[in-house]
Every structure is written in structure tokens, then in C-alpha cells.
DSSP file (Angstrom, degrees, kcal/mol; ACC not computed):
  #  RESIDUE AA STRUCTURE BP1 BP2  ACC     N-H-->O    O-->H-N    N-H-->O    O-->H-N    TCO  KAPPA ALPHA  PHI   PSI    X-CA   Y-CA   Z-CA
    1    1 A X     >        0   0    0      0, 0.0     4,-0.9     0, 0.0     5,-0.2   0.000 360.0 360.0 360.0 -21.4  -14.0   -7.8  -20.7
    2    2 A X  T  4  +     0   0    0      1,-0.3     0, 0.0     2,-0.2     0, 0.0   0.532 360.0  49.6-108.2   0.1  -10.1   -7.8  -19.8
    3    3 A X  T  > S+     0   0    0      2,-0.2     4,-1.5     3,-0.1    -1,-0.3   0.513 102.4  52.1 -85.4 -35.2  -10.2   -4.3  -19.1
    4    4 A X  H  > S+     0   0    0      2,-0.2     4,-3.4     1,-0.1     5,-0.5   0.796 118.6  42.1 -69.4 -24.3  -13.1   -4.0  -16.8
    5    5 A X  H  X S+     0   0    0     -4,-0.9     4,-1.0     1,-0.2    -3,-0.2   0.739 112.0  52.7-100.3 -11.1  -11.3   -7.1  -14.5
    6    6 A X  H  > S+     0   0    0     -5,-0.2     4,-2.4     3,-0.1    -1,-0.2   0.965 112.5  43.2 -82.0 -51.2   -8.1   -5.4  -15.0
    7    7 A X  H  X S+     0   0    0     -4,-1.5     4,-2.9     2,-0.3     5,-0.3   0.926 117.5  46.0  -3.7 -78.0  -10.2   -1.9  -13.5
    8    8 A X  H  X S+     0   0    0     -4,-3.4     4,-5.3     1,-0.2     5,-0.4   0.984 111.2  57.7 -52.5 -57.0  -11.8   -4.3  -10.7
    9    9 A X  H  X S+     0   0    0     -4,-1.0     4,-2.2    -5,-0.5    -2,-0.3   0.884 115.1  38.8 -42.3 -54.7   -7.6   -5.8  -10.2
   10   10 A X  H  X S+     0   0    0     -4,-2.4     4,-6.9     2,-0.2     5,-0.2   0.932 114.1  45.9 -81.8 -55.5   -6.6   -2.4   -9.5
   11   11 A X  H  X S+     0   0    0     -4,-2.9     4,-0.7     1,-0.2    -1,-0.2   0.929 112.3  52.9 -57.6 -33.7   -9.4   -0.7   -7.3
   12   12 A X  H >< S+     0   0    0     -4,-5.3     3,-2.1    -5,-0.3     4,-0.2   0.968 121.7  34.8 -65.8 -35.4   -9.6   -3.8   -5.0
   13   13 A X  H >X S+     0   0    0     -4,-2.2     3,-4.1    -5,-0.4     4,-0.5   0.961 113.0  56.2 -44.8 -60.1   -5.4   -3.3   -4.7
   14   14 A X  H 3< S+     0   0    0     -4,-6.9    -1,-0.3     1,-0.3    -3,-0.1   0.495 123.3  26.2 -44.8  -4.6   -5.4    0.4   -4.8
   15   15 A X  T << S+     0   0    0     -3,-2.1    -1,-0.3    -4,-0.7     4,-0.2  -0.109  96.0 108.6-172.4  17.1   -8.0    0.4   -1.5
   16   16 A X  T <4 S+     0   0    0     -3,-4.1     3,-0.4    -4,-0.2     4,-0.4   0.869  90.1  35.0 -95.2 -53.0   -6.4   -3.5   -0.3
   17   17 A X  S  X S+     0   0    0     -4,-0.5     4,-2.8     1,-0.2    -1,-0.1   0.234  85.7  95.2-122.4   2.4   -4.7   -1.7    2.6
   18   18 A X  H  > S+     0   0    0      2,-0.2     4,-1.1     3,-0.1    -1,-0.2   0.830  84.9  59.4 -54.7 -45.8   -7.3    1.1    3.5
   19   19 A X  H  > S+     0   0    0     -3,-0.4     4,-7.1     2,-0.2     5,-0.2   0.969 112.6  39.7 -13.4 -82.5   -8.8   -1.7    6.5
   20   20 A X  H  >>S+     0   0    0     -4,-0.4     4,-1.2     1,-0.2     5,-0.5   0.895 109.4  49.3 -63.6 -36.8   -5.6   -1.7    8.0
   21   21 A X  H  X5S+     0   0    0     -4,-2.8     4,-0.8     2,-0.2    -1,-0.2   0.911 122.6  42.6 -64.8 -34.5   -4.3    2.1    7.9
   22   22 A X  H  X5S+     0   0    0     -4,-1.1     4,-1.4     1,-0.3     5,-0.2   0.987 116.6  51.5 -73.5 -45.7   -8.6    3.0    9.6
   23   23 A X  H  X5S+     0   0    0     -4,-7.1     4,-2.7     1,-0.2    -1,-0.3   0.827 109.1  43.9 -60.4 -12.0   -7.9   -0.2   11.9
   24   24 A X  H  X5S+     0   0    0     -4,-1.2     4,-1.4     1,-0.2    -1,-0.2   0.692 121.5  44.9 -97.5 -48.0   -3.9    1.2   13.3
   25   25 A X  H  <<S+     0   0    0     -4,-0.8    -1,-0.2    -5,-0.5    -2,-0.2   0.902 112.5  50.3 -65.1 -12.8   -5.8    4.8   13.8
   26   26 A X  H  < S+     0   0    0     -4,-1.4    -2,-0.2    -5,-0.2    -1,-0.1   0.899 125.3  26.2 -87.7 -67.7   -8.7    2.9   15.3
   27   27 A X  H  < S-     0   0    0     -4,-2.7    -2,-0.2     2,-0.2    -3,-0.1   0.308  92.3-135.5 -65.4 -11.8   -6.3    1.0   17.8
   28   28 A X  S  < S+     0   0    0     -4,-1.4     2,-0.4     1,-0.1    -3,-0.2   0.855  74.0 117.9   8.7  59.6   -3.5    3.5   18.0
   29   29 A X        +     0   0    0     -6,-0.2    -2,-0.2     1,-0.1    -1,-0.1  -0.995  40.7 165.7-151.8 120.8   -1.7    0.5   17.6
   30   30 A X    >   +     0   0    0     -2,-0.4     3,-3.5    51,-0.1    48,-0.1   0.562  49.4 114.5-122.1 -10.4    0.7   -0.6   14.8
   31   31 A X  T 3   +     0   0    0      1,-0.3    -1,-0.1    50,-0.1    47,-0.0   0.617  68.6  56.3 -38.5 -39.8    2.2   -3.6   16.8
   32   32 A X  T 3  S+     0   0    0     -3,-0.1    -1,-0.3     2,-0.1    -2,-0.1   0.706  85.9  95.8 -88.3  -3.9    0.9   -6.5   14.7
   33   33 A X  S <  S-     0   0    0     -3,-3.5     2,-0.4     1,-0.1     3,-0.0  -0.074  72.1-131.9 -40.1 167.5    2.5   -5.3   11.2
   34   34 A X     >  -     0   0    0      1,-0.0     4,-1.7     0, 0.0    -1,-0.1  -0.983   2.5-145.8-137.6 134.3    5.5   -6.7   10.3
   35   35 A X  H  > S+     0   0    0     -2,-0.4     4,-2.5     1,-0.2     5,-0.4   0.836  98.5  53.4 -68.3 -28.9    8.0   -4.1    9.2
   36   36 A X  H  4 S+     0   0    0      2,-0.2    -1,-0.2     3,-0.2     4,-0.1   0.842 107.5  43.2 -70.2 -32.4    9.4   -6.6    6.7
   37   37 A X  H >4 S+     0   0    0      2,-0.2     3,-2.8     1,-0.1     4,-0.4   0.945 118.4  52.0 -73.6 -67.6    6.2   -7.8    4.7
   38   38 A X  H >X S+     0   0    0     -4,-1.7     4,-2.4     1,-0.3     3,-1.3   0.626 112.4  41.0 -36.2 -53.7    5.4   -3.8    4.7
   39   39 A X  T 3< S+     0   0    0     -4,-2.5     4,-0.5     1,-0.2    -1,-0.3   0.709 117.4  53.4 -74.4 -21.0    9.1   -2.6    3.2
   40   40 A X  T <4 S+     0   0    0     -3,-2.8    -1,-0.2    -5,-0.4    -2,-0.2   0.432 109.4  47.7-105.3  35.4    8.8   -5.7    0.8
   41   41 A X  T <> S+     0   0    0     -3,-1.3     4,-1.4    -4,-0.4    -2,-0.2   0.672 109.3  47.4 -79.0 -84.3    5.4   -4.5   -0.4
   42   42 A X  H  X S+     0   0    0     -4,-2.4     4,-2.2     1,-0.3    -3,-0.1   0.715 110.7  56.3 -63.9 -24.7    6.2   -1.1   -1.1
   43   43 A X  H  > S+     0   0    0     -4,-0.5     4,-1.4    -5,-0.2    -1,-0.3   0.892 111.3  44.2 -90.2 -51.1    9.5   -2.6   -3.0
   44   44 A X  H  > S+     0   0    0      2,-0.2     4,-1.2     1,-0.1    -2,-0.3   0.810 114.4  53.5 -63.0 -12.8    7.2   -4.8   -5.4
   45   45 A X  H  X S+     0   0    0     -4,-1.4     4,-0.9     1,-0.2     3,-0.4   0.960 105.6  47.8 -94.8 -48.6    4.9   -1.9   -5.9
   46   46 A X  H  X S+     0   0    0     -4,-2.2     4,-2.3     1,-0.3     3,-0.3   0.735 107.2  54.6 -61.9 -17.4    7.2    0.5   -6.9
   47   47 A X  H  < S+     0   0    0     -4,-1.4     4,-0.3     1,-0.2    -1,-0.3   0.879 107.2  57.3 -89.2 -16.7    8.8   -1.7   -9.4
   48   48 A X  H  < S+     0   0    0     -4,-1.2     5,-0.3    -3,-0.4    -2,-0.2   0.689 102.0  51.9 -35.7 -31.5    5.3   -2.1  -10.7
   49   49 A X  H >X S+     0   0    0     -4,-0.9     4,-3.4    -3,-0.3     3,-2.9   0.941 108.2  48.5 -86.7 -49.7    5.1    1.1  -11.1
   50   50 A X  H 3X S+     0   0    0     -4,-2.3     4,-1.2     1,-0.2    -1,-0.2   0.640 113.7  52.3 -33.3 -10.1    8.5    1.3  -13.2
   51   51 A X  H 34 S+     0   0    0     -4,-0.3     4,-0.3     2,-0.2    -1,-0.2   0.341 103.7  51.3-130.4  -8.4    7.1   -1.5  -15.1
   52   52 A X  H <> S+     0   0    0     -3,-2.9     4,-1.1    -5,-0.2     5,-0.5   0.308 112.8  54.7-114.0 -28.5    3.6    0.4  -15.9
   53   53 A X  H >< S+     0   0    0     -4,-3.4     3,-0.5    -5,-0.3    -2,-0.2   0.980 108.5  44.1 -67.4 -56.8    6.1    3.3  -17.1
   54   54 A X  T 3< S+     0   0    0     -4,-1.2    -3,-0.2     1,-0.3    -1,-0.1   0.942 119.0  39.6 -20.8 -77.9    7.8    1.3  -19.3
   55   55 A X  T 34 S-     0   0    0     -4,-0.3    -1,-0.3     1,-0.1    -2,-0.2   0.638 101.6-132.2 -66.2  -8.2    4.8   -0.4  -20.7
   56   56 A X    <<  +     0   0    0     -4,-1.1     2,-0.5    -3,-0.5    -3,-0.2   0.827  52.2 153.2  63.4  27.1    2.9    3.0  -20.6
   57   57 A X        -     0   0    0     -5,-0.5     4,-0.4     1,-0.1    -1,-0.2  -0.736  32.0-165.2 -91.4 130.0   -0.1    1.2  -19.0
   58   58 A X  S  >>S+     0   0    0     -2,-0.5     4,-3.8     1,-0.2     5,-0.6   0.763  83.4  57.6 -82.2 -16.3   -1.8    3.8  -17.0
   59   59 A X  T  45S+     0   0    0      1,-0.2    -1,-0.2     2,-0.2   -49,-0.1   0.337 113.5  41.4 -89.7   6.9   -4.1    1.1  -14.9
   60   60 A X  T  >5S+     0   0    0     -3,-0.1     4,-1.6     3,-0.1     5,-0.3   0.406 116.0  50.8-111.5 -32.1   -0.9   -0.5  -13.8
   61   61 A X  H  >5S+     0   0    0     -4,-0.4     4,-3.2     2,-0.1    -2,-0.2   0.977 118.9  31.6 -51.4 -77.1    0.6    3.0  -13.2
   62   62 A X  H  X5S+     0   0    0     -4,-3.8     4,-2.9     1,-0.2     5,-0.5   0.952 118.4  58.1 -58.0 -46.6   -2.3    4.9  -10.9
   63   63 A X  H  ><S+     0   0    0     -5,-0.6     4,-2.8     1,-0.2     5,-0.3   0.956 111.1  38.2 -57.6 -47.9   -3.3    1.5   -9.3
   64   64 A X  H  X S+     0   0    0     -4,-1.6     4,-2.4     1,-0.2    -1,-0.2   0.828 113.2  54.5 -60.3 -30.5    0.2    0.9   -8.0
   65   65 A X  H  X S+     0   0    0     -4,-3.2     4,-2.0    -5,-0.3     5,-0.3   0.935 112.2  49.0 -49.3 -41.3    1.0    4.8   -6.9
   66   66 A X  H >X S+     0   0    0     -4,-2.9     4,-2.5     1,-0.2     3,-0.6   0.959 115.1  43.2 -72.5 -46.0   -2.4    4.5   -4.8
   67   67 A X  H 3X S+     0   0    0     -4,-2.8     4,-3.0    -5,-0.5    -1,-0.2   0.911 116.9  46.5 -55.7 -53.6   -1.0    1.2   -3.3
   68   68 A X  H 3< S+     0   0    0     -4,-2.4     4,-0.5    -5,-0.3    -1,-0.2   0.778 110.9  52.3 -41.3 -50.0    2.3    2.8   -2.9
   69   69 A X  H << S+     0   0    0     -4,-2.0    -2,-0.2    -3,-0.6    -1,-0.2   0.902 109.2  46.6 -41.1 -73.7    0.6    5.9   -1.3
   70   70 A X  H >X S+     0   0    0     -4,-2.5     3,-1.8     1,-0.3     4,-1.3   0.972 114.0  56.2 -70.8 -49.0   -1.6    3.7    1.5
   71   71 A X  H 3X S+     0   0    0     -4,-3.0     4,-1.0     1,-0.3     3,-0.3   0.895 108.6  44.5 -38.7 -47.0    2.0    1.7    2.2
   72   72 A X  H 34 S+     0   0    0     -4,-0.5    -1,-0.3     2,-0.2    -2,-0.2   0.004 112.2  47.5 -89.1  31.4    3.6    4.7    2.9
   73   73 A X  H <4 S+     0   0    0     -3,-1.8    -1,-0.2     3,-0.1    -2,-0.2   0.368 112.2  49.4-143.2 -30.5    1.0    6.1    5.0
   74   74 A X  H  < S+     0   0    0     -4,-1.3     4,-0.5    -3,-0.3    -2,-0.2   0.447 115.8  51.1-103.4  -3.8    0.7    2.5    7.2
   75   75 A X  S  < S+     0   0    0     -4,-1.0    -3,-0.1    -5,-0.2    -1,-0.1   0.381 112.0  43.9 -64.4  -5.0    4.9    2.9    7.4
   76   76 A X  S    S+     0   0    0      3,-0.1    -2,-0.1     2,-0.1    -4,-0.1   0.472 113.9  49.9-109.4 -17.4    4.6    6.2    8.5
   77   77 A X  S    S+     0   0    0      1,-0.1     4,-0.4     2,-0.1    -2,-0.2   0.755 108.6  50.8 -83.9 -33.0    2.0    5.0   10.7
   78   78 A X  S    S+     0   0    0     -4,-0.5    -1,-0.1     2,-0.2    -3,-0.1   0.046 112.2  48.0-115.7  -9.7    4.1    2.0   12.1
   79   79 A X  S    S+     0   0    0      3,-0.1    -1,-0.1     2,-0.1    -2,-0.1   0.743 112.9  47.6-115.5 -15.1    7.2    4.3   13.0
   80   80 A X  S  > S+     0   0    0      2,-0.2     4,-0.6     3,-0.1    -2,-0.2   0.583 117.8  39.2-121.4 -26.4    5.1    6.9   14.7
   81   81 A X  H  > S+     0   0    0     -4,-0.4     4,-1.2     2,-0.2    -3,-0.2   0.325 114.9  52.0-104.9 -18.8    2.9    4.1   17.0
   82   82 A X  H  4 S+     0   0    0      2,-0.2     4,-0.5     1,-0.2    -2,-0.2   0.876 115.1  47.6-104.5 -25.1    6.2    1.7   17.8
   83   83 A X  H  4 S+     0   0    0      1,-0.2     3,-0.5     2,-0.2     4,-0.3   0.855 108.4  50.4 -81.5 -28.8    7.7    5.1   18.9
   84   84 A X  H >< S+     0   0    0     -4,-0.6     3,-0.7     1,-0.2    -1,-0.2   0.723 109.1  55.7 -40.7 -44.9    4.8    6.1   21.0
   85   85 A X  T 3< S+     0   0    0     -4,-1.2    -1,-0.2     1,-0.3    -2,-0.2   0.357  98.0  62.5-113.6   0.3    4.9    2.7   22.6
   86   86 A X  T 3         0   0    0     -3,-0.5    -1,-0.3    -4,-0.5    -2,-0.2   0.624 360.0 360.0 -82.1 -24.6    8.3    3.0   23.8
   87   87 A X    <         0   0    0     -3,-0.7    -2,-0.2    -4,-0.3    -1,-0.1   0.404 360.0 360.0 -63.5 360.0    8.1    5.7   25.9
């Protein structure tokens, strides 16, 4: 049982920030993020992932890379739209 809801914990994370990255491509528009929750996100996920190394847990490991992944994909998204929108 604590292993399928740990499964479900991970895919809803891994796929938590999938929404936003379709909705900023949608909009071309990154303007309501906030650069601070995003870069302290990405700083709790990665020590999650240190922390899934450690423990050797692979469902803490993959969920948090994918999480990691989609952060760094709506920061890359967020740098690339707020630069657009200055010109």
C-alpha cells in the first residue's frame, strides 16, 4: 500500500508543473511566475534528490530529476519570455 501512494506522490510531482510550462507556451507569457518561488523550488528539489542518493531510494530519486527537469525548463522559459518582453 505505502508504495503505490508513494508511486501516485511522485507522478502527481514529477508532472505538478507540466500545466504551467503548456500554459507560458500557450501565452508566450512567463510574467506571472515569480523568479523566487521557482529558484527555491528547484533548490528543495535538488536536495531531494541528494537525499534519494543517499537513501538509495529510486522513487524519490526519478520523481525529483523529472520535477527538477520541468523547473528548469519553466526557468528557461521565464528568462527567454521576460527578455522577449523587454524589447
Amino acid at each position: 500500500l505505502w508504495k503505490i501512494i508513494g508511486l501516485t506522490a511522485a507522478t502527481l510531482t514529477m508532472f505538478s508543473f507540466f500545466p504551467q510550462i503548456f500554459k507560458i507556451l500557450k501565452t508566450k507569457s512567463a510574467r506571472d511566475m515569480s523568479l523566487v518561488t521557482l529558484l527555491q523550488l528547484s533548490s528543495g528539489v535538488s536536495l531531494w534528490i541528494l537525499y534519494g542518493l543517499y537513501l538509495k531510494d529510486a522513487i524519490i530519486i526519478t520523481a525529483n530529476s523529472v520535477t527538477l527537469v520541468s523547473l528548469v525548463a519553466l526557468l528557461v522559459l521565464y528568462f527567454y519570455y521576460k527578455k522577449i518582453a523587454s524589447r
